[in-house]
Every structure is written in structure tokens, then in C-alpha cells.
C-alpha positions in Angstrom: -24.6 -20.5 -7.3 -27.0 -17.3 -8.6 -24.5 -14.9 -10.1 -26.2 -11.8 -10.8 -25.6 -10.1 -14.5 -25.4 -6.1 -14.8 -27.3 -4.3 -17.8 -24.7 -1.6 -19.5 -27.0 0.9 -17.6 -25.9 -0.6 -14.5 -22.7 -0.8 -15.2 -22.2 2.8 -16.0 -23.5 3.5 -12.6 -21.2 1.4 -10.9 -18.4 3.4 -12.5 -19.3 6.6 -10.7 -19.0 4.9 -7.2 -15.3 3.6 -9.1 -14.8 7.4 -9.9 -15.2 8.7 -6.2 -12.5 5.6 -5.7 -10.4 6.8 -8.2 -10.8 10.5 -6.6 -9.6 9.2 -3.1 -7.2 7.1 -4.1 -5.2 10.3 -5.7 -6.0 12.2 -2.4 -4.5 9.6 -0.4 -1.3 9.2 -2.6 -0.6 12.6 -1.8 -0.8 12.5 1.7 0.8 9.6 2.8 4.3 10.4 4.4 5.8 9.7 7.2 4.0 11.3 10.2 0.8 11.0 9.1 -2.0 8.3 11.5 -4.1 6.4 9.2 -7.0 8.1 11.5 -6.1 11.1 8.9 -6.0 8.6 6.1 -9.4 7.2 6.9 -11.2 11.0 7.4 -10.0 12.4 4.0 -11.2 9.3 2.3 -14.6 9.9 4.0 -15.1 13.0 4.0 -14.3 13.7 0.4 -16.9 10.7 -0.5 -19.4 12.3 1.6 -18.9 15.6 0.0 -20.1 14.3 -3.5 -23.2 12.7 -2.4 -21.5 9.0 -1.5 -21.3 6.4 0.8 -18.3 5.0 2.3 -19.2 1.3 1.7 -17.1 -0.2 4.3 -18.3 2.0 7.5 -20.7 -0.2 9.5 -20.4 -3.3 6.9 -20.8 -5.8 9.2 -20.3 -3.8 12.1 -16.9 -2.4 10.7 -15.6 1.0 12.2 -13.7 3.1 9.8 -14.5 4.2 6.1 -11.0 2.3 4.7 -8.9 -0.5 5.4 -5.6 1.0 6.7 -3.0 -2.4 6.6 0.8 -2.0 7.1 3.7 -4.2 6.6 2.9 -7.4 7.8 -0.8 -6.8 7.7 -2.8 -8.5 4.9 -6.4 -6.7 5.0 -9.3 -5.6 7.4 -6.3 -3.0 9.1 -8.1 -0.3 11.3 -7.4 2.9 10.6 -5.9 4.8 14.3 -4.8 7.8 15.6 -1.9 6.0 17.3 -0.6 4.0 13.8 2.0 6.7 12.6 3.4 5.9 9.2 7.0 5.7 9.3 9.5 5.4 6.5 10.2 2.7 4.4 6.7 1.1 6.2 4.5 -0.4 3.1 0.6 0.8 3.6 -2.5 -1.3 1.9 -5.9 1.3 1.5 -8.9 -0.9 0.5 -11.8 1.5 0.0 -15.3 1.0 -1.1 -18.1 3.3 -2.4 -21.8 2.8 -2.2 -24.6 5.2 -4.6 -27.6 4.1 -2.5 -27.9 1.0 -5.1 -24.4 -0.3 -6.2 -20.7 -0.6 -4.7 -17.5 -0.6 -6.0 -14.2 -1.9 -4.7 -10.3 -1.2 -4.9 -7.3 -1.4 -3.0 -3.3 0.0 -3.6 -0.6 -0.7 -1.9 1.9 2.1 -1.7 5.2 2.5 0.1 6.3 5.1 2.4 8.9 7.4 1.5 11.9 5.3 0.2 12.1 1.4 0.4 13.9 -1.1 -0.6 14.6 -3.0 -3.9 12.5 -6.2 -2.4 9.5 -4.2 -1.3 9.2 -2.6 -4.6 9.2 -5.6 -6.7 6.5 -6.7 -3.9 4.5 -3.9 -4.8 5.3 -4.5 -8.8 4.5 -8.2 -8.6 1.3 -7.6 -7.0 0.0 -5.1 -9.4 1.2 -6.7 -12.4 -0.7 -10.0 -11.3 -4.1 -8.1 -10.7 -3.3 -6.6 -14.4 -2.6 -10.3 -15.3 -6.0 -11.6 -13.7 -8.1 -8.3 -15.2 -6.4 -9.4 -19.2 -8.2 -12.8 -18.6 -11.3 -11.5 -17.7 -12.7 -12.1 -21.4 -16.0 -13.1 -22.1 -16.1 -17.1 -22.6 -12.7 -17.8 -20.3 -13.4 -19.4 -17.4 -12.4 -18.0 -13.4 -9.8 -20.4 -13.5 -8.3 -18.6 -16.2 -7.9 -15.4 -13.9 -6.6 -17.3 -11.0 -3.8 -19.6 -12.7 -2.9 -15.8 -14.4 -2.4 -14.0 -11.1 -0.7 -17.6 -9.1 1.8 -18.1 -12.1 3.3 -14.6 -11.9 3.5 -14.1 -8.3 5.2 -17.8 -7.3 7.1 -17.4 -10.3 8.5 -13.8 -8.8 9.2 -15.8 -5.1 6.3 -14.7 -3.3 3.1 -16.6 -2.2 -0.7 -16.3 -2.9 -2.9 -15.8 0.6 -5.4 -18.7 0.0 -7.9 -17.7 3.4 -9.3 -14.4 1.1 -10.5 -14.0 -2.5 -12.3 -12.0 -4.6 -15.8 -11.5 -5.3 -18.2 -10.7 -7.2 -19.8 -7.4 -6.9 -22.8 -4.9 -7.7 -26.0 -4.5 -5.2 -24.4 -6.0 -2.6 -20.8 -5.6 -1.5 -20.0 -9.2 -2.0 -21.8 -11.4 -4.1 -21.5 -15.0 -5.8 -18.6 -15.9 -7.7 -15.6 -16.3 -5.5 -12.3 -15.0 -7.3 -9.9 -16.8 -6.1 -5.7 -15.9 -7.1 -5.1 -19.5 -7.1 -5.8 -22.9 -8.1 -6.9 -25.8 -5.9 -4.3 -29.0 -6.9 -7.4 -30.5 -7.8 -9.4 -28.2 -9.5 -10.0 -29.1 -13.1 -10.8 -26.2 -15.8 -13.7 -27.8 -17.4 -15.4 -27.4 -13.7 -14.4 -23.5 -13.4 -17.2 -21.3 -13.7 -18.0 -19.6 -17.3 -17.3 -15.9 -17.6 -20.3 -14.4 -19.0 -20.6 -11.1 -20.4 -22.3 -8.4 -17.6 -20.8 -10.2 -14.7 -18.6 -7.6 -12.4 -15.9 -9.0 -10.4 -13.7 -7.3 -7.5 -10.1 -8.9 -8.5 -7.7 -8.6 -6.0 -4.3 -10.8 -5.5 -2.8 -10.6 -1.7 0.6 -11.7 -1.8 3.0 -12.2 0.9 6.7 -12.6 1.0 7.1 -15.0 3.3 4.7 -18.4 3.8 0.7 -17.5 2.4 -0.6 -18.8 6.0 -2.3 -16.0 7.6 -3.6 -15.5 11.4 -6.7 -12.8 12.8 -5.5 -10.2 14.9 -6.8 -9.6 18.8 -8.7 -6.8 17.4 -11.2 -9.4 15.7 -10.4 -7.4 12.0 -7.2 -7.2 11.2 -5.1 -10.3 9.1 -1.4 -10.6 9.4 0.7 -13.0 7.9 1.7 -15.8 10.4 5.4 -15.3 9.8 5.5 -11.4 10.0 6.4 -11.3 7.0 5.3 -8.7 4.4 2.2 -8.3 2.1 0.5 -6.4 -0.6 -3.0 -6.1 -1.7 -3.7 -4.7 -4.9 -7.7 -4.6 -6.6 -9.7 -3.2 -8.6 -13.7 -3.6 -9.8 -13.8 -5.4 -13.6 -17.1 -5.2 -15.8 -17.1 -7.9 -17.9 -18.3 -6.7 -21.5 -18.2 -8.1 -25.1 -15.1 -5.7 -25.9 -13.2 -6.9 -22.9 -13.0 -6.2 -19.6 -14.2 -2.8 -18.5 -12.0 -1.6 -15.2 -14.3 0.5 -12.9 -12.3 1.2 -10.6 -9.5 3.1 -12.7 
């Protein structure tokens, strides 16, 4: 497995495609009501990356159509953005958005709900996040992945909800994905000692999918989008970690 380490040069230059995220992340928080298609969602996102020089890293990755990853309710990832998906209150919406400089990518994804929802659907959404922020603490030079992945499956199944198992995270940097795989959960028969070494300049995308229902998940007709088999709900929160001597580094913030 050839995991490839970032100079600090590099990694300063991965967090400007993680500022353009952070940028479009606050432009879609504002805009997402009810009423709005995720069509809109998708052209404000690219068209705002555009306009500072950027690439939207998901358009045409691997023959994808849309700049983001527009995922509602029951929907796990890999949602395409329409004209005809209205958001309606109370749905829940998951935005994965990448950016690409011409030489590195970065990677994040929120979860947010629309208008008012309920008490369940908002410790969803709290769960979620708190495990990536869980995974991210062990992120520390000298852990190992495992470390980040029994973080982020503890908190979750300990809060009722289950891990998705079928997607994990990634590493990250030139290429969109790259070697190791993050997973947000540990394999029965994983032992530690065999987890891979977190060395300082690796950058990982971390980011925990959790469902409320049963973690088995099912592709949708459209070839892209993942929905929980069950119908049940799911969130997907991430972000783009540097891992440096001081700690993790969160690029995507």
C-alpha cells in the first residue's frame, strides 16, 4: 500500500482548495429552505468555486454530473443534485463538495436539516458530527487508523445508530482518492498491531455515515445514488485532516 506523504508546502496548498469549501459550505447554509431544488444548491456551489479560479472536483469524476452530492433523508451519498428534488421541511440534506487547484483536492461534507426537525434527527446530526470530531482527535502522529475508526464506531452505536460499512474514507492529495482506506469501524477480527501507522504528512478525508436504522445500504436506479436498505435515515459528516507533528491540521474548516 504506497501512501503518499505531503511536504508543509503542500499542505498549505491543499487548505486553499479547503477554504473555497469552507466559502461554499456557508453559502449553502444560507440558502437551504424549503422550496429550494438542489439544481440551485449545486449552481451556487459551482459557480462561486469557479469564480475564484477553482475546480469543482466532483464534476466529471468518473463520469459524475453535478459539482456536489445533493443526498436527502434516506439517502447516504452520491445524491444528484435536480431541478425536480424540492427541499421540504423537516427533510435532512447531506452536501459532499470537493475542490480541485489544478494539483491538489480537498474534501467535506455537512449534513444540515431543513427548517425545524425533530429531537431524533437532531441528535442524528449531533452524533454524526461529534464522531467525525472523535475520529479527527485521534488523528495523532504515531496512533494507528484503527484508533480513528474504533473512535468514530464507539460513539455512534453507543448513541443507537449504525456505521455504513460499504463506504469509508480516504486518503487524499493529488488525486481525489488515494491509499489508506478510513474506515468508521472495526472488522471483528482486526487486530491493532496490524492497523496502519499514522505518520506525520499523511492527509486523510474522515467521514462517518451513519444511519438510524440497519447500516446495510442498496444503489439506486440512477447508478449513483446510496440509500439505506430500510429507508431509514442517514447523515454524512467529513472533513480533510493534515496530519502534522502538533496534531491534526483540519483543512477543510
Amino acid at each position: 500500500m504506497s501512501v503518499k506523504i505531503k511536504a508543509k508546502n503542500e499542505i498549505n496548498q491543499m487548505s486553499g482548495c479547503g477554504k473555497i469549501i469552507s466559502d461554499v459550505r456557508e453559502i449553502i447554509v444560507k440558502n437551504i429552505e424549503p422550496g429550494i431544488s438542489t439544481w440551485e444548491l449545486d449552481k451556487l456551489a459551482e459557480e462561486y468555486t469557479i469564480s475564484k479560479g477553482f475546480i469543482p472536483a466532483f464534476k466529471g469524476y468518473q463520469n459524475f454530473p453535478s459539482s456536489i452530492c445533493a443526498s436527502i433523508n434516506d439517502e447516504v451519498v452520491h445524491g444528484l443534485p435536480s431541478k425536480n428534488r424540492i427541499l421540504k421541511e423537516g427533510d435532512i440534506i447531506g452536501i459532499d463538495f470537493g475542490v480541485y487547484d489544478g494539483t491538489f483536492y480537498a474534501d467535506s461534507a455537512f449534513t444540515f436539516p431543513v427548517g425545524n426537525v425533530s429531537d431524533n434527527i437532531t441528535k442524528l446530526l449531533n452524533v454524526t458530527k461529534e464522531s467525525l470530531n472523535l475520529g479527527i482527535q485521534k488523528a495523532q502522529v504515531g496512533n494507528k487508523i484503527y484508533d480513528i475508526s474504533k473512535a468514530i464506531q464507539d460513539h455512534i452505536e453507543k448513541n443507537g445508530f449504525t456505521v455504513v460499512r460499504s463506504y469509508v474514507g480516504h486518503g487524499i492529495g493529488k488525486d481525489l482518492h488515494e491509499e489508506p482506506h478510513v474506515p468508521n469501524f472495526i472488522d471483528n477480527n482486526k487486530d491493532r498491531s496490524k492497523s496502519m501507522k499514522l505518520k506525520e504528512g499523511m492527509v486523510l478525508a474522515i467521514e462517518p455515515m451513519v444511519n438510524v436504522g440497519n447500516f446495510e445500504v442498496e444503489l439506486s436506479n440512477d447508478n449513483w445514488t446510496v440509500k439505506t436498505c430500510d429507508g431509514s435515515l442517514s447523515a454524512h459528516f467529513e472533513h480533510t485532516v493534515a496530519l502534522t507533528k502538533n496534531g491534526p491540521k483540519i483543512l477543510t474548516n
